[in-house]
C-alpha positions as CSV (number, residue, x, y, z in Angstrom):
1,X,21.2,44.2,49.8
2,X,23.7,46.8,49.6
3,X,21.2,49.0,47.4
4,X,18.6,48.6,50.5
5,X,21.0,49.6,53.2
6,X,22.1,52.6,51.4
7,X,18.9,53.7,50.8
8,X,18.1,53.1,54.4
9,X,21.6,55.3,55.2
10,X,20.1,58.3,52.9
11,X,17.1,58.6,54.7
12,X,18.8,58.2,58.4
13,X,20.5,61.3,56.8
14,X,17.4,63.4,55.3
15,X,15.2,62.7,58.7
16,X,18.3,63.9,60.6
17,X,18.4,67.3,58.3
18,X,15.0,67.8,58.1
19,X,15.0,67.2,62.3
20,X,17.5,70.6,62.8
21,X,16.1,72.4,60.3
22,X,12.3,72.0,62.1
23,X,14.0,73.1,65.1
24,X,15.9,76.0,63.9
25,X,12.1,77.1,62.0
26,X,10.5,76.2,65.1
27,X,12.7,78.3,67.6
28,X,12.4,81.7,65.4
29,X,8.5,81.2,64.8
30,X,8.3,80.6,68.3
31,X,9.6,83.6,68.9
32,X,7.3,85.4,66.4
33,X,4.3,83.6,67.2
34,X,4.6,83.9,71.2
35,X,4.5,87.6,70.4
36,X,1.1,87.5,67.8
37,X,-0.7,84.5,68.6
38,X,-2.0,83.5,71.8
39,X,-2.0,80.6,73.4
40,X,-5.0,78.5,72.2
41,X,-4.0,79.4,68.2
42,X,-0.4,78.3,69.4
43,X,-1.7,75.0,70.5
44,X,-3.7,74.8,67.2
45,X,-0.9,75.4,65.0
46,X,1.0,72.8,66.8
47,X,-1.4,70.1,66.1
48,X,-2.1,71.0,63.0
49,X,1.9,70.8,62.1
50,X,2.1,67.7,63.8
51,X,-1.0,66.2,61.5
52,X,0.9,67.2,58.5
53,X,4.3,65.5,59.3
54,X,2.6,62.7,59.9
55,X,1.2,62.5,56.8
56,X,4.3,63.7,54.6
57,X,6.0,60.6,57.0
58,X,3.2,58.3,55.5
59,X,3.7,60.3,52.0
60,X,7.4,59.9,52.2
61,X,6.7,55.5,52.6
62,X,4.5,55.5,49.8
63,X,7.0,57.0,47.8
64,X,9.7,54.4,49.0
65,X,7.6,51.6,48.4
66,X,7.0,52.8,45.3
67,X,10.5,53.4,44.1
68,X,11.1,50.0,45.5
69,X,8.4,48.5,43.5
70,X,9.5,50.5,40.6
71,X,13.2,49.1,41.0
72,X,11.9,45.7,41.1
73,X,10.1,46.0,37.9
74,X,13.1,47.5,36.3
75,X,15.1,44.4,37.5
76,X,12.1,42.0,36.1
77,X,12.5,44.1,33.0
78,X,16.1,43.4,32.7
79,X,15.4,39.9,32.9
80,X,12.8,39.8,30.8
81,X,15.2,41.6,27.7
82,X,18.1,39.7,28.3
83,X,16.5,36.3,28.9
84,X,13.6,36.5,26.9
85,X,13.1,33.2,24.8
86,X,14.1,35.4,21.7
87,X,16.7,37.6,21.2
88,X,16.4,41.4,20.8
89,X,18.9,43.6,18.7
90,X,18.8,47.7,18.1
91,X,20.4,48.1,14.8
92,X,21.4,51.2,13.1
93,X,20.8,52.4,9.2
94,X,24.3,50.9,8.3
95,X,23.3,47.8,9.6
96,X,25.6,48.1,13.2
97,X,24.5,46.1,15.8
98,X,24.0,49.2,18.9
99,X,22.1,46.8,22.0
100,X,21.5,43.2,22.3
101,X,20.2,41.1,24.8
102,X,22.0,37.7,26.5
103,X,19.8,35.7,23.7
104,X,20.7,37.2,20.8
105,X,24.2,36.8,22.1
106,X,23.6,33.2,23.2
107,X,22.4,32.1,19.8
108,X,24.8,34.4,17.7
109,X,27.4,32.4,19.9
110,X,29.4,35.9,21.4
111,X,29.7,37.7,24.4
112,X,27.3,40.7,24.2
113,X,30.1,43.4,24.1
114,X,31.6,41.5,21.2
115,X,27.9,41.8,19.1
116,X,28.1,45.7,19.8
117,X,29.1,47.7,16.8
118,X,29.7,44.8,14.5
119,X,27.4,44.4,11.2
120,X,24.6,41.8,11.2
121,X,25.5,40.5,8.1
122,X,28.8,38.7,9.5
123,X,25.6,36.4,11.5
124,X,23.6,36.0,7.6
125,X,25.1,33.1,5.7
126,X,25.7,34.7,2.2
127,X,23.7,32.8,0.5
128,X,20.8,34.5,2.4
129,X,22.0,38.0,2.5
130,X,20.0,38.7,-0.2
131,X,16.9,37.7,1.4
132,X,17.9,40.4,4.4
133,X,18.9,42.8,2.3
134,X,15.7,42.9,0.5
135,X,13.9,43.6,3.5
136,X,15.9,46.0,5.1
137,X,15.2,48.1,2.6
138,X,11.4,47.7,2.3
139,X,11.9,48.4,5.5
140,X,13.7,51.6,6.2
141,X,11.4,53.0,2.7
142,X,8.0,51.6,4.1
143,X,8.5,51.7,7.9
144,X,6.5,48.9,7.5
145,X,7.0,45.8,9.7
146,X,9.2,43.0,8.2
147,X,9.2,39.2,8.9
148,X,11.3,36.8,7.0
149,X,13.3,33.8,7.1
150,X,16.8,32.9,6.4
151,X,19.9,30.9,7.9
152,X,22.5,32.3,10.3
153,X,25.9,31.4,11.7
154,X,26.3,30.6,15.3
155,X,30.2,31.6,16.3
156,X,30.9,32.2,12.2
157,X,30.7,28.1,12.2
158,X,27.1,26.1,12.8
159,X,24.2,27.3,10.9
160,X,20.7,27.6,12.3
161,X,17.0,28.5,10.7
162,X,15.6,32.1,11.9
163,X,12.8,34.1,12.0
164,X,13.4,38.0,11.9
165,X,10.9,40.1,13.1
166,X,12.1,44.2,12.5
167,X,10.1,47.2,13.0
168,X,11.5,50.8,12.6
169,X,12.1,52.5,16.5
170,X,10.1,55.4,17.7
171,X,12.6,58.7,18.0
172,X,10.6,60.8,19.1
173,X,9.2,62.6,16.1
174,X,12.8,62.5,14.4
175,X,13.6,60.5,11.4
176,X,14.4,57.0,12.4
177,X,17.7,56.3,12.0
178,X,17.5,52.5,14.1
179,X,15.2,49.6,13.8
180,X,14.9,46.8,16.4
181,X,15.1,43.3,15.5
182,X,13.7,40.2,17.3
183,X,15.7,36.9,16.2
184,X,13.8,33.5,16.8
185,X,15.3,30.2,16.7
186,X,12.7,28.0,14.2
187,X,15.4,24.8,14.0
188,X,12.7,22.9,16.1
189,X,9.6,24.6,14.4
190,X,11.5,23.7,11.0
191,X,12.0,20.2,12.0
192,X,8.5,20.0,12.5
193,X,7.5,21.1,9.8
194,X,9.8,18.7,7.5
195,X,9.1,15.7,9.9
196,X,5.4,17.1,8.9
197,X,5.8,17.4,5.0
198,X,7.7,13.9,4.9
199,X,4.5,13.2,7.1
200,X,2.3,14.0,4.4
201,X,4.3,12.5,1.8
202,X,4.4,9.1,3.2
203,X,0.3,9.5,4.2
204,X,0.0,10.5,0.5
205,X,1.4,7.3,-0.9
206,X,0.1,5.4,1.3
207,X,-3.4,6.8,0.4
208,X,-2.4,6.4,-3.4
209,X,-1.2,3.0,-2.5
210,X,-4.6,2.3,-0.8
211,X,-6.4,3.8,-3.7
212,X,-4.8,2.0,-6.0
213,X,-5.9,-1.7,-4.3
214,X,-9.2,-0.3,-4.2
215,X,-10.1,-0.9,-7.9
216,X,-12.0,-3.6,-9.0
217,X,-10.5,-6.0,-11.2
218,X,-6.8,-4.6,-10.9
219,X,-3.9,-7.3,-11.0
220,X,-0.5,-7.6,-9.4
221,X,1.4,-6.9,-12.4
222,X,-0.1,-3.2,-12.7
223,X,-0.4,-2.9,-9.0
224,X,3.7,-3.5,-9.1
225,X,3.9,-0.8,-12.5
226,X,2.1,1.9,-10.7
227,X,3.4,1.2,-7.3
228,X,7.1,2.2,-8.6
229,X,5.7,5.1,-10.3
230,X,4.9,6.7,-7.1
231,X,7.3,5.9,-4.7
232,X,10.4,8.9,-5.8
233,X,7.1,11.5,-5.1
234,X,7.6,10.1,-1.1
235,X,11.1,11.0,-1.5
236,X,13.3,14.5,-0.2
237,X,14.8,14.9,-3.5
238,X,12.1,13.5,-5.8
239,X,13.2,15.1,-8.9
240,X,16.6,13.1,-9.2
241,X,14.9,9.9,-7.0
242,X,14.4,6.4,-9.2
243,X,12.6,3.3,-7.9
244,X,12.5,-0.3,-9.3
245,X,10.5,-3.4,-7.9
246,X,12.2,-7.0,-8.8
247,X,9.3,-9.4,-7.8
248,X,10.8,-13.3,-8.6
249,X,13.0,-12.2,-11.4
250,X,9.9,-10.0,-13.3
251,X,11.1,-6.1,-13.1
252,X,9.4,-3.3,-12.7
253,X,10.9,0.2,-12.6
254,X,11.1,4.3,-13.5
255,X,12.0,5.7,-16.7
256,X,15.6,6.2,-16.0
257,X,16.2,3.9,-13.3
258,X,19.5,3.0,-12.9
259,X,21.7,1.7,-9.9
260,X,24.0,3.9,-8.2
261,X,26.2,4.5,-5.1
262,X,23.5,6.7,-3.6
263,X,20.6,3.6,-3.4
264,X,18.6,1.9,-0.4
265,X,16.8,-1.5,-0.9
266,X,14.3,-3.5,1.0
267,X,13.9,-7.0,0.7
268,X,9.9,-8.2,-0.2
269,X,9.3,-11.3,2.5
270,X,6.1,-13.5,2.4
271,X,5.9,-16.1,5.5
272,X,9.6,-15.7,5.9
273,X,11.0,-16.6,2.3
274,X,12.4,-13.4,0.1
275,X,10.7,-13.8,-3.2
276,X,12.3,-10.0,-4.0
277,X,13.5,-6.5,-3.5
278,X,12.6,-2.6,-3.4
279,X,15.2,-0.6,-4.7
280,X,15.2,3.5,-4.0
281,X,18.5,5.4,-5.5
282,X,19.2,9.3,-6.2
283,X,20.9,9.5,-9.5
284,X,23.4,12.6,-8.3
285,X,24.3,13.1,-5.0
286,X,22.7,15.0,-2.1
287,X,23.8,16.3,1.4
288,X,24.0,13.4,4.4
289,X,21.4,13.5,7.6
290,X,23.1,12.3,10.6
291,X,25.5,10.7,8.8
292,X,23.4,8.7,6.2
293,X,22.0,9.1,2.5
294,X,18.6,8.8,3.3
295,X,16.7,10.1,6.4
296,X,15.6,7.5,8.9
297,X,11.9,8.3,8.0
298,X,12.9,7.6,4.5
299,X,14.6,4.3,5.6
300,X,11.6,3.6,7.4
301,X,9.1,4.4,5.0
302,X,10.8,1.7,2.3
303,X,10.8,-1.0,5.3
304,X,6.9,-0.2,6.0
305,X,6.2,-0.3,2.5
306,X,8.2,-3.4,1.6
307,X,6.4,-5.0,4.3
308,X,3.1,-4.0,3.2
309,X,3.8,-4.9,-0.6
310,X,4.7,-8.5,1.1
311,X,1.0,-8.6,2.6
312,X,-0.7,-7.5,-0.7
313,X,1.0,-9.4,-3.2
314,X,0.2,-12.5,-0.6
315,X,-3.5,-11.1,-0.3
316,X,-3.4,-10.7,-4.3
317,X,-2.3,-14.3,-4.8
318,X,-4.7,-15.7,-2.3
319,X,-7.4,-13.3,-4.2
320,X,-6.6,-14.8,-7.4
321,X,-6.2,-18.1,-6.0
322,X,-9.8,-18.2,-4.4
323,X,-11.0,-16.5,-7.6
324,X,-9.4,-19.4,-9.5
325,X,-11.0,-22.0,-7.0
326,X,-13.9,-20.3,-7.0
327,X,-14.0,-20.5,-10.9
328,X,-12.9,-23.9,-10.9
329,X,-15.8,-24.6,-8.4
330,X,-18.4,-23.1,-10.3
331,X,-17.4,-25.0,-13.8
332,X,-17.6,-27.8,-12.0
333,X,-20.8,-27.9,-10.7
334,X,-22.0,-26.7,-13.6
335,X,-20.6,-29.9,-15.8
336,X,-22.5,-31.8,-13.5
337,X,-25.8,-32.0,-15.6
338,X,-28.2,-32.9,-12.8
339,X,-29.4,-30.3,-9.9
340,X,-27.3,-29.3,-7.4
341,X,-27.4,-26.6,-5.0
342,X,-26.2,-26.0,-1.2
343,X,-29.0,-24.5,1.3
344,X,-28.6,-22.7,4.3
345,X,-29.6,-25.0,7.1
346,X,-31.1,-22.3,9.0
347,X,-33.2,-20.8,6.8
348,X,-33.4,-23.1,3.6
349,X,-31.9,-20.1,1.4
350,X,-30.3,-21.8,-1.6
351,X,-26.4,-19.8,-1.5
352,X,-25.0,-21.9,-4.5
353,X,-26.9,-23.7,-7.6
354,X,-25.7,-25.0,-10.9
355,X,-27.5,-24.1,-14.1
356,X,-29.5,-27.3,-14.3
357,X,-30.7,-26.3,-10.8
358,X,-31.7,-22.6,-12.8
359,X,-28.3,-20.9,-11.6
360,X,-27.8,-17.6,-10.2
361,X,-31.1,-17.1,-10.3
362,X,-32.0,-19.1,-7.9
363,X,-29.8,-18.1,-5.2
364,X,-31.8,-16.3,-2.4
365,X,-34.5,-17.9,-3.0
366,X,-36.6,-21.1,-0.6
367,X,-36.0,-24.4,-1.7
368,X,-39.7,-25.1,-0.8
369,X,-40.4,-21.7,-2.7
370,X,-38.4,-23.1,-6.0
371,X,-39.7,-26.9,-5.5
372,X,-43.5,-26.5,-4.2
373,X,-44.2,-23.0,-4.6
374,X,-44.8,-22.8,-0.9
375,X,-43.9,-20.3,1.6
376,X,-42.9,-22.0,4.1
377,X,-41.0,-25.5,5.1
378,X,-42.1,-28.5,4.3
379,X,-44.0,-30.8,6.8
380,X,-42.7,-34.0,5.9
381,X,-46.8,-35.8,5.9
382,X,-46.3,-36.7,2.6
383,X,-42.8,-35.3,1.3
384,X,-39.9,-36.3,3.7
385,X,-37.4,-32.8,3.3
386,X,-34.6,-33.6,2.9
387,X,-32.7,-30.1,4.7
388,X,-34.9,-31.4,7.7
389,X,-33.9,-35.3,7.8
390,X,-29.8,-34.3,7.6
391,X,-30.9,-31.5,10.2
392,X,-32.4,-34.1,12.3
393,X,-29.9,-37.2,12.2
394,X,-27.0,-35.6,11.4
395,X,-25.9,-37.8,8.4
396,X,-26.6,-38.1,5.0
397,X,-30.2,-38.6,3.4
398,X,-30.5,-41.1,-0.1
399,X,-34.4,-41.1,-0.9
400,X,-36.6,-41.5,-3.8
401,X,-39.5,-38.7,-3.9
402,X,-42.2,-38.2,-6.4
403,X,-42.5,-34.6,-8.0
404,X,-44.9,-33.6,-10.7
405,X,-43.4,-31.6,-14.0
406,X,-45.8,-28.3,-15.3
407,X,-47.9,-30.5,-17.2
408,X,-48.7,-32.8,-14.1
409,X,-47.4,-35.8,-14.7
410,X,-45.3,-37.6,-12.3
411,X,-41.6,-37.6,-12.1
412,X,-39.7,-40.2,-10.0
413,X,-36.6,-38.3,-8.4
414,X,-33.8,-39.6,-6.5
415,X,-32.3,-37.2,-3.7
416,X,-28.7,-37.2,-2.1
417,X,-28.8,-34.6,0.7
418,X,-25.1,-33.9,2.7
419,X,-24.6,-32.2,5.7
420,X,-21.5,-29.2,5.8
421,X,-20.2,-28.3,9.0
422,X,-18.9,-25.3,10.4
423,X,-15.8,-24.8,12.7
424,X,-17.7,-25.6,16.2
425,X,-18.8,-29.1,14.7
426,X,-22.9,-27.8,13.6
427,X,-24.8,-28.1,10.0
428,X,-24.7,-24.7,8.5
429,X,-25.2,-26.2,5.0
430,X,-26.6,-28.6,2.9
431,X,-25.5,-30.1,-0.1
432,X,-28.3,-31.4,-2.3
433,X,-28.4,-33.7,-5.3
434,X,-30.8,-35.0,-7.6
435,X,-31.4,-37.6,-10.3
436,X,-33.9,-37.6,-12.5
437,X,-34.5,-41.8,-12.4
438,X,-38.2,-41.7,-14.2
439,X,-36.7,-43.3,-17.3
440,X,-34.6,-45.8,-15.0
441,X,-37.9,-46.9,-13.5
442,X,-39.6,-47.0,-16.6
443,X,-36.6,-49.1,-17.9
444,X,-36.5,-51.4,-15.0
445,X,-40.3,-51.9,-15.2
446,X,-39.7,-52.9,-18.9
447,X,-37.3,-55.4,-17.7
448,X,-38.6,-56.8,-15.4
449,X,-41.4,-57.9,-17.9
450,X,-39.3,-59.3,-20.0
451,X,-37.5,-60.9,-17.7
452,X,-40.9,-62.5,-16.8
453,X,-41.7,-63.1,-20.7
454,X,-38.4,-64.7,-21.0
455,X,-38.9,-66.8,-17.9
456,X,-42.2,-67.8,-19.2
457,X,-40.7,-68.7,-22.6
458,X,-37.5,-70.1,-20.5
459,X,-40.0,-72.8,-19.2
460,X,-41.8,-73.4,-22.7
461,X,-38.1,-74.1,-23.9
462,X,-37.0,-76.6,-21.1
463,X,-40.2,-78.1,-21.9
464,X,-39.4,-78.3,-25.9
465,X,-35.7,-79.4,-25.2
466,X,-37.2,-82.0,-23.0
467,X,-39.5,-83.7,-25.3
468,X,-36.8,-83.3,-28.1
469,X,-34.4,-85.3,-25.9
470,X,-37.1,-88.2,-25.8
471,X,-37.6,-87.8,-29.4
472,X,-33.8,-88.4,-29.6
473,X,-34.1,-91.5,-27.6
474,X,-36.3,-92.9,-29.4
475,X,-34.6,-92.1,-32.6
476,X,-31.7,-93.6,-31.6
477,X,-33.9,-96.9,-30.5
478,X,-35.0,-97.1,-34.0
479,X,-32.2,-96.3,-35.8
480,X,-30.1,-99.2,-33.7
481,X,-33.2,-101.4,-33.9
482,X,-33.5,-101.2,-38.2
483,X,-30.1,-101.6,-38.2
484,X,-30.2,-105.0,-36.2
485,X,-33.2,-106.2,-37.9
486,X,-32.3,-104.7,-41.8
487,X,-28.7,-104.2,-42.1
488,X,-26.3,-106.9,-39.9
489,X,-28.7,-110.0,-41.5
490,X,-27.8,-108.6,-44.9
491,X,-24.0,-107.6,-43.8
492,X,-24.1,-111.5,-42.2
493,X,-25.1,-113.2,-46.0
494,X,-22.2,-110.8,-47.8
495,X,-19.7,-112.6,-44.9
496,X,-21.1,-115.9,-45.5
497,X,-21.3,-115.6,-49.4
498,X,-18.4,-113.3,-50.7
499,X,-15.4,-115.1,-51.0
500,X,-12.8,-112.9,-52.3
501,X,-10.5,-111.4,-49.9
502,X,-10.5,-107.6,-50.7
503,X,-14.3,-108.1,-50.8
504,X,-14.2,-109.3,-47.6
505,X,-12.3,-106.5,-46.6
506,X,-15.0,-103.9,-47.7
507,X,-17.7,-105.7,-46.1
508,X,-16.0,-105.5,-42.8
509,X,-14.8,-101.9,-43.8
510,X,-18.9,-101.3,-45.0
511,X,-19.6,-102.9,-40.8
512,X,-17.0,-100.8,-38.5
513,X,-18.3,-97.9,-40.3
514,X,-22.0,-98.8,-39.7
515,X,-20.9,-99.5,-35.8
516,X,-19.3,-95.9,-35.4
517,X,-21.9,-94.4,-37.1
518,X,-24.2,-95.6,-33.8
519,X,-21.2,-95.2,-31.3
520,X,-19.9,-92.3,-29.4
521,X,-17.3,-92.2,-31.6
522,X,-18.6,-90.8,-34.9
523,X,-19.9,-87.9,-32.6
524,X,-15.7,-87.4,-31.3
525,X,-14.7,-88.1,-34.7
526,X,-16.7,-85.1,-36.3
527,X,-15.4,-82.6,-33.9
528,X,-12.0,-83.0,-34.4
529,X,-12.3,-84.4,-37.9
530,X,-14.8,-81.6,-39.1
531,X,-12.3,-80.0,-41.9
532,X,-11.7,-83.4,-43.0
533,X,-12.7,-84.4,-47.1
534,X,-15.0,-87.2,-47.1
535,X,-11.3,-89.2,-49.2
536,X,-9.7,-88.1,-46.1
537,X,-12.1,-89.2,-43.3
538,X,-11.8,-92.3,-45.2
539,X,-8.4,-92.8,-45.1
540,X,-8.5,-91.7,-41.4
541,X,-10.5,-94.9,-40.5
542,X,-8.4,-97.3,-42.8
543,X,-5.4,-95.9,-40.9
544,X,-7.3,-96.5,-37.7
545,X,-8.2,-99.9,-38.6
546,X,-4.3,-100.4,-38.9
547,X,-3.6,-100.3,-42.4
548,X,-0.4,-99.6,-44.0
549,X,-0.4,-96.7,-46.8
550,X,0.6,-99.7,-49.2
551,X,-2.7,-101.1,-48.8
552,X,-4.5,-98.1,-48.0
553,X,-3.6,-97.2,-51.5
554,X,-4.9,-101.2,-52.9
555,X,-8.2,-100.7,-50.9
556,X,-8.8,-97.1,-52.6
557,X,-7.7,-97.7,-55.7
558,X,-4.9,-95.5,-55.9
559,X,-1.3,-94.2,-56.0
560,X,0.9,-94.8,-53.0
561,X,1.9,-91.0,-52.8
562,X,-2.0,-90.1,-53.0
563,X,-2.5,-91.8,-49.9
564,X,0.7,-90.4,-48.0
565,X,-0.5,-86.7,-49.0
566,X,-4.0,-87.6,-47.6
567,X,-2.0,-88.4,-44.2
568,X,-0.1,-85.4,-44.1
569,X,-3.6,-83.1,-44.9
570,X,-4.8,-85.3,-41.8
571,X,-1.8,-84.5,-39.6
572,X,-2.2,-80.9,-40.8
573,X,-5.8,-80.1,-40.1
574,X,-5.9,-82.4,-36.8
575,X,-2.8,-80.4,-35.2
576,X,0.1,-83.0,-35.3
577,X,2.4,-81.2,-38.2
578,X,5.8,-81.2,-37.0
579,X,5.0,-83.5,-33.7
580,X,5.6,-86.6,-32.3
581,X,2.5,-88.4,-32.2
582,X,1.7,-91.5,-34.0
583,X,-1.6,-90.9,-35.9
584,X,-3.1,-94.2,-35.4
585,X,-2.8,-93.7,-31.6
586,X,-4.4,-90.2,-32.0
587,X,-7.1,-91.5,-34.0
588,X,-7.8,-94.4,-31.5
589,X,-7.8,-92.0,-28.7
590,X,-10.8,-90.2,-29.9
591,X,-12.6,-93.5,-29.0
């Protein structure tokens, strides 16, 4: 505001000038012109004077609006240079700092009087002074433009990442002597570009990671050893990073892995149990971000990998588990030595066949196209499908069906058909089993004549045993009836006409003997008395009869002790050695 007033003030004071000096002109070429002119030229002039101030007037506000205009854009400029996003310096040969705008004081951290006539290289750390240096010269022995990077002090203390743009300042034809210098924060940019390479890193093994699951036939055991391989390349400081994977006590680790203080681990969790640990450690030491070893992108790159190793070595377990199954699946259907297969319930494809179904082979393939060479279902007239009864009752099929073998001749075929269901409750698959039973019916059919040959001779032999019981009868009729008319009238005279006692005895010995012999008794006596010597059956009946060994011995003609042996031989082979059981009562009992 006070600018504009005073410029108002200065032009008050112009006009008022320029008023008294008109009227001073105008009075002495009055004067002249009353006495040359005449009237009407007077009157012209007039006009013609009065046209032209008007336009130096109109002259005179153009040129104020324009110096206005022209002071603004000065002012804009001003702003622009000292608050520009970068800062501008003007810097002598010997490296003085000569003008500087509010940025390059702002991020140099001083006033801009205290920047002016100081060296830049008290804002260089002095471990990058060489980098400057380099290109101050190429610089001020080129003229060429010259952009390069390097770190700088902010108030001699914090250190920030720059960008130096210099070019060599026009001097109007003389030899440059300055150069002018535009400094640009990159912290940010720099930043970026880390959070970017780290990016890259961590995209790069987990592409490698990725890469390395992708190959057929690769187990966990060299998924782990080339896993710890590349995790240090993920790393700031790969060159002195080490890695080591311990997965349930089995190890797996870098060359020169070795703990230290400088280490991070991440535990390995599958469904919530640990079953082991990642372990990341530098082997020297390295500068702290924020306070920690390793950078948070680092700290969450080992928790993201952790957590995907947990999900692989779970999806490898379950790979080699369903491998396993799938293994033990297949050898077991191929023990089986009859065919089996499963079909597709939609479209009879057979998905799994043993080999005495014909194996792999056959998978893709019709059942009606492997069975009956046909090319399409079967109609069930004169072959009820099995796939189709399951289909249609919902529960298992048992039927026989007759097949035909290349050379034509029949073959009698037992079927077991099961349905599989899927997770909504309907048959996708059918499990189908057959048994060759052409031998079996053969076999029963053989049988079962000989079952009725053996009934047939079953009944000729009832008929045989039958008559040979009445031949028995009557045996037994004549055999009682010759004894009653031959032997007890002669065994009645001996009686009547033997008189000696012992004689008497023998005869009545000679007559029990004949009466067992037709009793029930000889037939009890020569079961249990079958190991029996004719002398010791003998003896048995005397000691039956009630005899004492004493006359046992008189009857038989021999010594006393003969006739106790023969009764211990008899106690022996009957069963009684070494019991309590009287031998005449066991003899009598056999009765």
């Amino acid at each position: 505001m006070n600018t504009k007033d005073n410029q108002l003030d200065g032009n008050v004071e112009l006009r008022c000038k320029a008023e008294k000096k008109i009227k001073q002109e105008a009075k002495l070429l009055s004067n002249d012109l009353t006495a040359a002119l005449s009237r009407e030229e007077i009157g012209q002039l007039i006009h013609e004077l009065e046209v032209h101030k008007i336009e130096l007037e109109m002259q005179n506000d153009e040129l104020r609006l324009a110096q206005e205009e022209l002071e603004r854009s000065h002012k804009r400029y001003l702003d622009l240079y000292d608050f520009a996003p970068v800062g501008y310096c003007v810097i002598n040969e010997k490296g003085l700092v000569l003008k500087a705008n509010l940025t390059a004081a702002t991020l140099l951290g001083q006033t801009r009087s205290d920047l002016i006539n100081r060296p830049i290289s008290l804002f260089i750390l002095s471990r990058d002074y060489y980098i400057f240096n380099h290109h101050w010269k190429i610089l001020f022995e080129t003229g060429k433009p010259q952009t390069f990077e390097l770190r700088m002090l902010r108030n001699g203390k914090s250190l920030f990442c720059a960008r130096l743009d210099s070019v060599v300042a026009e001097n109007g034809g003389e030899p440059p002597v300055v150069c002018q210098i535009t400094i640009t924060d990159i912290c940010e940019s720099k930043r970026i570009e880390y959070a970017l390479k780290k990016r890259v890193k961590e995209l790069n093994l987990l592409f490698r990671f990725s890469d390395l699951l992708e190959k057929p036939d690769i187990g966990l055991d060299e998924v782990m050893e080339k896993m710890v391989l590349l995790i240090p390349q993920a790393w700031q400081f790969p060159e002195i990073t080490e890695a080591c994977i311990d997965l349930e006590g089995q190890i797996f680790q870098t060359k020169d892995f070795r703990k230290t203080q400088w280490m991070q681990t991440s535990d390995i969790v599958i469904q919530k149990k640990k079953i082991g640990q990642v372990m990341v450690c530098y082997t020297e030491n390295r500068p702290e971000f924020n306070g920690e070893l390793f950078s948070i992108e680092e700290v969450c790159l080992l928790n993201a990998m952790t957590e995907r190793l947990g999900h692989i070595i779970e999806r490898v377990r379950m790979t080699e588990a369903i491998s396993q199954n799938e293994m033990f699946l297949r050898t077991t259907i191929n023990s089986i030595t009859k065919p089996f297969a499963v079909i597709n319930a939609m479209d009879y494809t057979v998905e799994l066949a043993n080999e005495a179904y014909g194996g792999e082979k056959m998978v893709g393939l019709k059942c009606h196209e492997i069975l009956f060479q046909r090319g399409t279902p079967c109609t069930g007239d004169d072959y009820t499908c099995p796939v189709q009864e399951v289909k249609r009752t919902g529960k298992p099929f048992v039927g026989e069906q007759l097949y035909h073998d290349e050379q034509g001749n029949p073959l009698n075929i037992e079927t077991y058909a099961f349905p599989v269901l899927d997770q909504n409750g309907r048959i996708a698959q059918i499990i189908k089993y057959q048994i060759d039973i052409t031998a079996r019916i053969q076999t029963e059919l053989e049988l079962q004549q000989k079952a009725n040959e053996l009934e047939d001779m079953n009944a000729a032999l009832k008929v045989l045993l039958k008559r040979r019981e009445l031949d028995k009868d009557e045996i037994e009729k004549n055999i009682f009836a010759n004894y009653q008319m031959l032997l007890t009238p002669i065994i009645q005279n001996l009686k009547n006409t033997l008189t000696q006692e012992d004689q008497e005895e023998i005869v009545k010995i000679l007559e029990l003997s004949l009466k067992h012999i037709l009793s029930p008794f000889s037939k009890k006596l020569s079961d249990k008395l079958i190991n029996l010597t004719p002398t010791e059956i003998h003896v048995a009946q005397l000691i039956k009869s009630g005899k004492s060994n004493k006359e046992i011995s008189q009857i038989l003609n021999c010594s006393f002790h003969t006739v106790s042996r023969h009764r211990d031989n008899i106690r022996a082979k009957t069963g009684l050695k070494n019991k309590k059981i009287n031998l005449r009562s066991f003899l009598l009992s056999l009765e």
